[in-house]
C-alpha positions as CSV (number, residue, x, y, z in Angstrom):
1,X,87.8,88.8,127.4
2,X,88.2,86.1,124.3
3,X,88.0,89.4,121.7
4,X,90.7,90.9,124.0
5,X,92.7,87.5,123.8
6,X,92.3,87.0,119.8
7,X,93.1,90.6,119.1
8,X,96.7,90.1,121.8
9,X,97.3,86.6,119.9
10,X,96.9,88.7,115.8
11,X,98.8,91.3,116.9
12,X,101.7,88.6,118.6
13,X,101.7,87.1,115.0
14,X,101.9,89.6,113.2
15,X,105.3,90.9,115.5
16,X,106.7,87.4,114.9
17,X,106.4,87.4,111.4
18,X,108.1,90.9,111.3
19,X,111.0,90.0,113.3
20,X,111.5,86.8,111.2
21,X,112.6,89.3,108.4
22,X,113.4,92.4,110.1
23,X,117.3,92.5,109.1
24,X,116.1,91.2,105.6
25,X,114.2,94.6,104.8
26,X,116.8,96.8,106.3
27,X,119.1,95.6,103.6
28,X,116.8,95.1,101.0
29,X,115.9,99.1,101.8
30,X,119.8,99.6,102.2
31,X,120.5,98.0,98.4
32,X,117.8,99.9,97.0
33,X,118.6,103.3,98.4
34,X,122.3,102.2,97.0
35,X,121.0,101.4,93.0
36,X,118.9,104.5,93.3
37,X,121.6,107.0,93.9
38,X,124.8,105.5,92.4
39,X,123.5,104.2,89.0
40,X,122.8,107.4,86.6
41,X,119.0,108.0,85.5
42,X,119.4,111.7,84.2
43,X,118.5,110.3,80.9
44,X,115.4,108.7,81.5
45,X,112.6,110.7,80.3
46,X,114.5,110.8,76.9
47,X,115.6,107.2,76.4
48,X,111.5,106.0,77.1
49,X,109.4,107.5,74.7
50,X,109.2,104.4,72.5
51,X,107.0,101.3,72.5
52,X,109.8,99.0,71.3
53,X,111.1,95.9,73.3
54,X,114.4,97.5,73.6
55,X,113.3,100.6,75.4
56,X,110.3,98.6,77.7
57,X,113.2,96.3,78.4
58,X,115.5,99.2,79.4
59,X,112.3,101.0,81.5
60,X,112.1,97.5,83.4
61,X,116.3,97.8,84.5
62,X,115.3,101.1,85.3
63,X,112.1,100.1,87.5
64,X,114.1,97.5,89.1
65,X,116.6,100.0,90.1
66,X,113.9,102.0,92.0
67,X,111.3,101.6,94.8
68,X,109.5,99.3,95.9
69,X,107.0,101.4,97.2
70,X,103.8,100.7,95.4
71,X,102.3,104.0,95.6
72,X,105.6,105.7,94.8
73,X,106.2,103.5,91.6
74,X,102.8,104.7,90.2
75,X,103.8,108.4,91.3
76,X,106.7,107.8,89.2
77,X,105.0,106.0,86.2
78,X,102.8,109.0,85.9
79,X,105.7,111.1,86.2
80,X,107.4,109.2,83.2
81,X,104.2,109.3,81.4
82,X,104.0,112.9,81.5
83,X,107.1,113.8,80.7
84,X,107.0,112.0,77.4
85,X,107.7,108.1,78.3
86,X,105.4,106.2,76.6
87,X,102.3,104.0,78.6
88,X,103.9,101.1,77.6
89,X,107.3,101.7,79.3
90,X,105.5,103.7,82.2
91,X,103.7,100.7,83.0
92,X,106.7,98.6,82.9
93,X,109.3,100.7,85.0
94,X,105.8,100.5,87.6
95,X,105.8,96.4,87.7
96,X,109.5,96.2,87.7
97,X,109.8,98.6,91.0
98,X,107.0,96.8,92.7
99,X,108.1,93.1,91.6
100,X,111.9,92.4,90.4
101,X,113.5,94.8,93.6
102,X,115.5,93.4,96.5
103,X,113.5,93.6,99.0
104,X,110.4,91.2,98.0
105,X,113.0,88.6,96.9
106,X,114.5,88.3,100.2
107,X,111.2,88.7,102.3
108,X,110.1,85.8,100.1
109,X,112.8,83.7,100.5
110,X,112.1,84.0,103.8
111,X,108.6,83.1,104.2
112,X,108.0,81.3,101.2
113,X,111.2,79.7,99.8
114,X,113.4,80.4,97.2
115,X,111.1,78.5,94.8
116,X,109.1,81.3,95.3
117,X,111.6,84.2,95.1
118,X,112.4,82.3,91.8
119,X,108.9,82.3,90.4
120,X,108.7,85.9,91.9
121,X,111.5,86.8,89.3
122,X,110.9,84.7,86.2
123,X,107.3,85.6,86.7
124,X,107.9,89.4,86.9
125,X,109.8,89.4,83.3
126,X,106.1,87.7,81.9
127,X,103.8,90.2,83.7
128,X,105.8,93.0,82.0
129,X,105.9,91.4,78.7
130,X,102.0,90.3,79.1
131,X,101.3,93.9,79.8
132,X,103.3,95.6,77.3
133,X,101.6,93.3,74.4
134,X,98.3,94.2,75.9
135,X,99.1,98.0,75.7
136,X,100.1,97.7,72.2
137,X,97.6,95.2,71.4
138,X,94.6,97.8,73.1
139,X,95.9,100.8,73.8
140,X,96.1,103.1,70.4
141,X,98.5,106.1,69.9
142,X,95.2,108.4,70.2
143,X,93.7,106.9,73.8
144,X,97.5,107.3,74.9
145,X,97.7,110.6,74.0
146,X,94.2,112.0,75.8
147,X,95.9,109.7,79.1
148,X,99.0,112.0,78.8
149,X,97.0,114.9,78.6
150,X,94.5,114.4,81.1
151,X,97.3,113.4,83.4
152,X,99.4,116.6,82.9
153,X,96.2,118.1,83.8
154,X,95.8,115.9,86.9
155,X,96.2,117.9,90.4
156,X,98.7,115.0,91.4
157,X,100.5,116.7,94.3
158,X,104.0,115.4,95.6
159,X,106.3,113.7,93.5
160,X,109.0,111.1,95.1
161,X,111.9,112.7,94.1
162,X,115.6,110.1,94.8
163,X,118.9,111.3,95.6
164,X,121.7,110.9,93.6
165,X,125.2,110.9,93.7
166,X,126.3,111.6,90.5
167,X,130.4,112.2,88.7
168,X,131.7,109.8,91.5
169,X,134.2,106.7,90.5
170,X,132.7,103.6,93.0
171,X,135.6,103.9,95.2
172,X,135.2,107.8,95.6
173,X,131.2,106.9,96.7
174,X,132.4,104.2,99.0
175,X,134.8,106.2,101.2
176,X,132.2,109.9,100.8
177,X,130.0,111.2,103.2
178,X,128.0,113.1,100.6
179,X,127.4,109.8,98.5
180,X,126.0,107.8,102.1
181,X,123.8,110.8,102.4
182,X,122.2,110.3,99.3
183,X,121.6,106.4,100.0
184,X,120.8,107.3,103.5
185,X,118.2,109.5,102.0
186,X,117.1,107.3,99.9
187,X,116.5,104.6,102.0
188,X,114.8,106.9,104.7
189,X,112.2,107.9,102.5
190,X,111.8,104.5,101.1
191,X,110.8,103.4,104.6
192,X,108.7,106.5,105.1
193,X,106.5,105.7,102.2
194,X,106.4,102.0,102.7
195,X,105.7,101.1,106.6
196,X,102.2,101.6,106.4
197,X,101.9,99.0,103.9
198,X,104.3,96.7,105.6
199,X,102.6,97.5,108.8
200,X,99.1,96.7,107.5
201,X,100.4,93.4,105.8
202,X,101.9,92.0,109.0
203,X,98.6,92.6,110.7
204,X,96.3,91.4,108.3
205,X,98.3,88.4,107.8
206,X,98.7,88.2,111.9
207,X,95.0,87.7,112.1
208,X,94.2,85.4,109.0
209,X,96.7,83.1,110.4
210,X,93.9,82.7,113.3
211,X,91.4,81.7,110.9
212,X,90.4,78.2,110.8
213,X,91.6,75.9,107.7
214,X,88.0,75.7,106.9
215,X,87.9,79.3,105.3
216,X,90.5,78.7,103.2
217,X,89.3,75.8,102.1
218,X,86.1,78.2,101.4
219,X,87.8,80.8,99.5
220,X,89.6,78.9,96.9
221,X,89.4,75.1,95.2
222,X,91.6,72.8,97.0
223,X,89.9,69.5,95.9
224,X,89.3,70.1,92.3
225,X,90.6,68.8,89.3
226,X,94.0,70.4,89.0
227,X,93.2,72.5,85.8
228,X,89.8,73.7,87.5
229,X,91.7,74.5,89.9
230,X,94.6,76.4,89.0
231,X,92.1,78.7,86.9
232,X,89.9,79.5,89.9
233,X,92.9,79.9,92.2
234,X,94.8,82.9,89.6
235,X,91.5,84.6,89.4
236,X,90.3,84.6,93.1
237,X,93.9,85.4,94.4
238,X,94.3,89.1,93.0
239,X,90.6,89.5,94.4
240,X,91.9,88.4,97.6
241,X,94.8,91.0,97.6
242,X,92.4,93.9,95.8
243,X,90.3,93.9,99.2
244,X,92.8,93.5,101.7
245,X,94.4,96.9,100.3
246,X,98.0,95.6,101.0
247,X,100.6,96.2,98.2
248,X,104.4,95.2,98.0
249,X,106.1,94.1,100.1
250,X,103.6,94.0,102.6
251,X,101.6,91.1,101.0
252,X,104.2,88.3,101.6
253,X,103.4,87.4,104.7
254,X,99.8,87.4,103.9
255,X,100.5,84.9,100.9
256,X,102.4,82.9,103.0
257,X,99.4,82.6,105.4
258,X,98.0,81.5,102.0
259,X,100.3,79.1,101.0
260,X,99.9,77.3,104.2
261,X,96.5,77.7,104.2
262,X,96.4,75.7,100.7
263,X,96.1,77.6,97.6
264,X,97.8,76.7,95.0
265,X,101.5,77.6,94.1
266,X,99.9,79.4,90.9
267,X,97.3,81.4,92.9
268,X,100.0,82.3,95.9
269,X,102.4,84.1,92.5
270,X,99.4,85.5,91.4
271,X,98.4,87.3,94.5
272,X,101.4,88.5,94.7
273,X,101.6,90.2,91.3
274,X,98.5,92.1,92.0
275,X,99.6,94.7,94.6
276,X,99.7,97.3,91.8
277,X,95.4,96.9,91.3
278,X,94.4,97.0,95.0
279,X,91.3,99.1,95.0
280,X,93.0,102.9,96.2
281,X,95.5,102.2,93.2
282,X,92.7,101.9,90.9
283,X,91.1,105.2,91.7
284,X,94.9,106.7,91.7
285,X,94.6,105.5,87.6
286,X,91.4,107.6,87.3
287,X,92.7,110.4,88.3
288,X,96.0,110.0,86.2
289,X,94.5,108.5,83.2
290,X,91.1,109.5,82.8
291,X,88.5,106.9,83.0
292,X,88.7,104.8,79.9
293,X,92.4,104.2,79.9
294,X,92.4,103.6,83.8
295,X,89.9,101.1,83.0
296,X,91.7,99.4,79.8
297,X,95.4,99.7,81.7
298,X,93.8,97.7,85.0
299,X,92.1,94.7,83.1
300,X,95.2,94.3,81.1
301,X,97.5,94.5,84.6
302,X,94.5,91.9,86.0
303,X,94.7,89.5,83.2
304,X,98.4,89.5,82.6
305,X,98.9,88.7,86.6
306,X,96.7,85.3,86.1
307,X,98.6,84.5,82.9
308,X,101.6,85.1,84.2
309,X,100.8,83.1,87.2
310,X,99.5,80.3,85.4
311,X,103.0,80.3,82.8
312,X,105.1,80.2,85.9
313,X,103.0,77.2,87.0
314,X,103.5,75.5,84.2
315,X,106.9,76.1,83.5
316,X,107.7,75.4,87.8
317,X,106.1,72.0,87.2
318,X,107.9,70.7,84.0
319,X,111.3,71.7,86.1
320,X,109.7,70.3,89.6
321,X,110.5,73.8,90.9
322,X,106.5,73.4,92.9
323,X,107.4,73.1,96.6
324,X,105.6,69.7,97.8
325,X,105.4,70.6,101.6
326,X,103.5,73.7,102.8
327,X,104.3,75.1,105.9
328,X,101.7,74.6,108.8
329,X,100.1,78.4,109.3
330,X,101.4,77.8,113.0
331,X,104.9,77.4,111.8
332,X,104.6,81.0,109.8
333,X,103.6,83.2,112.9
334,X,104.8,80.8,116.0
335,X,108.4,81.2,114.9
336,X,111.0,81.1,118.1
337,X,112.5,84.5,119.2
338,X,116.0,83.6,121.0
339,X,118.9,84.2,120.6
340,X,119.5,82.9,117.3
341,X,120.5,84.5,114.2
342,X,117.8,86.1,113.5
343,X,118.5,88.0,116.4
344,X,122.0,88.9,115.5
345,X,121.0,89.7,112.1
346,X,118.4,92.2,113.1
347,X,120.4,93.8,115.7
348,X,123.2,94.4,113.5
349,X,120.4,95.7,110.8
350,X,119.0,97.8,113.2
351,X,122.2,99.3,114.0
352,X,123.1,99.9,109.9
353,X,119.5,101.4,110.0
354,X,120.0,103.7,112.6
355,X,123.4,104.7,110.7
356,X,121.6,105.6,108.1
357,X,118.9,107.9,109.7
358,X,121.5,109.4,112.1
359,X,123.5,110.9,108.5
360,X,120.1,112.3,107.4
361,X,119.3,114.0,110.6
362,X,123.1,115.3,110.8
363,X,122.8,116.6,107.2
364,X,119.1,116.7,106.9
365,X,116.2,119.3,107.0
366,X,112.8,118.7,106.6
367,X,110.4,120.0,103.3
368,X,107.8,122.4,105.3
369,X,105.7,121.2,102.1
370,X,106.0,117.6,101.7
371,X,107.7,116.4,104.9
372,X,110.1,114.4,103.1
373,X,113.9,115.1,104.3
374,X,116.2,116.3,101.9
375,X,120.2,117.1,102.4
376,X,120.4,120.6,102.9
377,X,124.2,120.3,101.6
378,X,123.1,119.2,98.0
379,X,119.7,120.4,97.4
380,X,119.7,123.6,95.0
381,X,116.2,124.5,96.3
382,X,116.2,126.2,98.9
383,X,114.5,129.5,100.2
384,X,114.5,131.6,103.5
385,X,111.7,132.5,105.9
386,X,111.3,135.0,108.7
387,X,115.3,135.1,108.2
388,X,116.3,131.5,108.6
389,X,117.1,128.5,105.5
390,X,114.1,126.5,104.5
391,X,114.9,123.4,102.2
392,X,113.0,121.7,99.8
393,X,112.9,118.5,98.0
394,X,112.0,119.8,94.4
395,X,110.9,122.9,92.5
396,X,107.1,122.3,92.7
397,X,107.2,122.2,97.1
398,X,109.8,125.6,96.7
399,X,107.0,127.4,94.7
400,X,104.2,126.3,96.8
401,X,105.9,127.3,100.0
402,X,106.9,130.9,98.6
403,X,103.0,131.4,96.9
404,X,101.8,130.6,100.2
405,X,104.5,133.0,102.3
406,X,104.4,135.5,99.7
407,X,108.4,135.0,99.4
């Protein structure tokens, strides 16, 4: 009966921590779906091939333009990669999706403060530069080029492909259906990708927040001298976030169980920042990337997320940007459901939400490969089947359905 009873009270918190920012992912979905199909990328590939700081600096615009799906971000790196983007600005379109996007900044405000959100931010713009020295620095042209090859050669399967809406003035996209459709889709397949993470960060977080204070203590240095301290903390809190599996947004709730549990403002950003070297990412890499650059590519992502972390320390404290209070862990997943505005707000979400999912099932039909929904208005690949329309998102799930129909 007490198992029965602690597994009711994880699973409460974790529902209470998702309503607290329900309305704030439905429009942190909703901006993202909007950047991904109004703002051109047709050029991508081409503009990305160099190492320089102008094209990793355009690649990290472009990344924070995208998803912030963790898994589709490295889908989409490789993608990049292969095409003829260089690692460096692979990698840094893949840490600007998962780390300068809406989405996380508002979840964060939320839970954490906007000192946090802040950090998040500033923080992000170090990790990427971090990483790209550390690709230049250890990563030769050679090395690179076996990666590209062995990842060409990689049985990958489904790309994320994002609907645009492209030779439309702003006011033309505003006031057209066809232009929603492609943010509708966008968003849609955003969520599709992304609410088992979320899901699996509410829960895990839902039942740490039942651990005693004692284990956190445990974990990581509370009591030690501050430098001690802040060393330990950036290098045991992307461990922390490697084992729990939980990547993007989905962490944040989890750090703020964290936070309140006492780890340091340093080792809270630095948790954060590892959600692209939790442990199925890393065997994603192998497969890419081959073995050696998979390996190189994950120390450097692990060492530039402690550095980072301990920069945006550093720099927080000379500004007195460190929060002083921490929120009790009681005050993270006991939050009041009423009718407040939170309640309002996520109604009114949910509502835009369902919108949204409404204009891709009125103009939607379903990949028979993939499963993602595409508009059957706009997308040029299409086939038919026992007489009837079949849809698909991209060239590679057309072929695959015809080879296997024998269209």
């Amino acid at each position: 009966m007490v198992v029965i009873d602690k597994i009711g009270e994880g699973l409460w918190n974790a529902f209470q921590m998702a309503w607290e920012v329900g309305w704030a992912l439905v429009l942190g979905f909703l901006l993202s779906g909007i950047v991904q199909a109004w703002i051109p990328r047709s050029r991508m590939q081409q503009a990305l091939g160099g190492r320089d700081l102008r094209t990793v600096a355009l690649a990290t615009g472009l990344g924070a333009a995208s998803s912030s799906c963790s898994y589709a971000a490295v889908a989409i790196a490789k993608s990049m990669f292969q095409k003829g983007a260089s690692l460096a600005t692979a990698m840094a379109f893949q840490f600007a999706s998962t780390n300068l996007v809406f989405e996380i900044g508002i979840v964060m405000w939320i839970f954490l403060g906007w000192q946090f959100t802040l950090a998040e931010f500033v923080g992000g713009i170090l990790l990427i530069a971090l990483m790209w020295a550390g690709i230049r620095l250890l990563v030769t042209r050679r090395l690179e080029e076996e990666a590209r090859a062995h990842a060409i050669a990689a049985k990958t399967g489904h790309e994320h492909h994002m609907a645009e809406a492209g030779g439309m003035s702003l006011r033309q996209r505003l006031t057209s259906a066809s232009a929603w459709s492609d943010v509708a889709h966008n968003f849609r397949s955003d969520v599709q990708m992304l609410w088992k993470e979320i899901t699996a960060g509410f829960v895990i977080a839902g039942f740490v927040a039942l651990l005693p204070m004692g284990f956190f203590n445990a974990l990581f240095l509370t009591d030690a001298p501050s430098s001690v301290r802040l060393i330990e903390n950036v290098l045991v809190g992307p461990l922390v976030a490697v084992l729990t599996f939980v990547c993007s947004v989905g962490n944040v709730p989890l750090a703020a169980v964290l936070w309140g549990g006492g780890i340091s403002f340093s080792g809270v950003i630095a948790f954060i920042y590892a959600d692209l070297i939790v442990l199925p990412i890393l065997l994603i890499y192998r497969k890419y990337y081959g073995l050696k650059v998979a390996a190189l590519i994950s120390g450097i992502m692990f060492a530039a997320a402690a550095i980072a972390a301990l920069l945006v320390d550093g720099l927080f404290d000379l500004a007195g940007l460190i929060p002083e209070q921490r929120p009790e862990i009681e005050s993270i997943t006991e939050r009041e459901i009423g009718w407040n505005y939170t309640t309002f707000l996520n109604i009114f979400f949910l509502l835009v939400a369902a919108g949204l999912v409404w204009l891709t099932l009125r103009r939607g039909a379903r990949d028979p490969v993939c499963g993602m929904t595409v508009d059957r208005f706009k997308t040029p690949h299409r086939s038919r089947h026992e007489g009837q329309p079949v849809y698909f998102c991209g060239a590679g799930c057309k072929a695959k359905f015809e080879a296997a129909h024998s269209v």
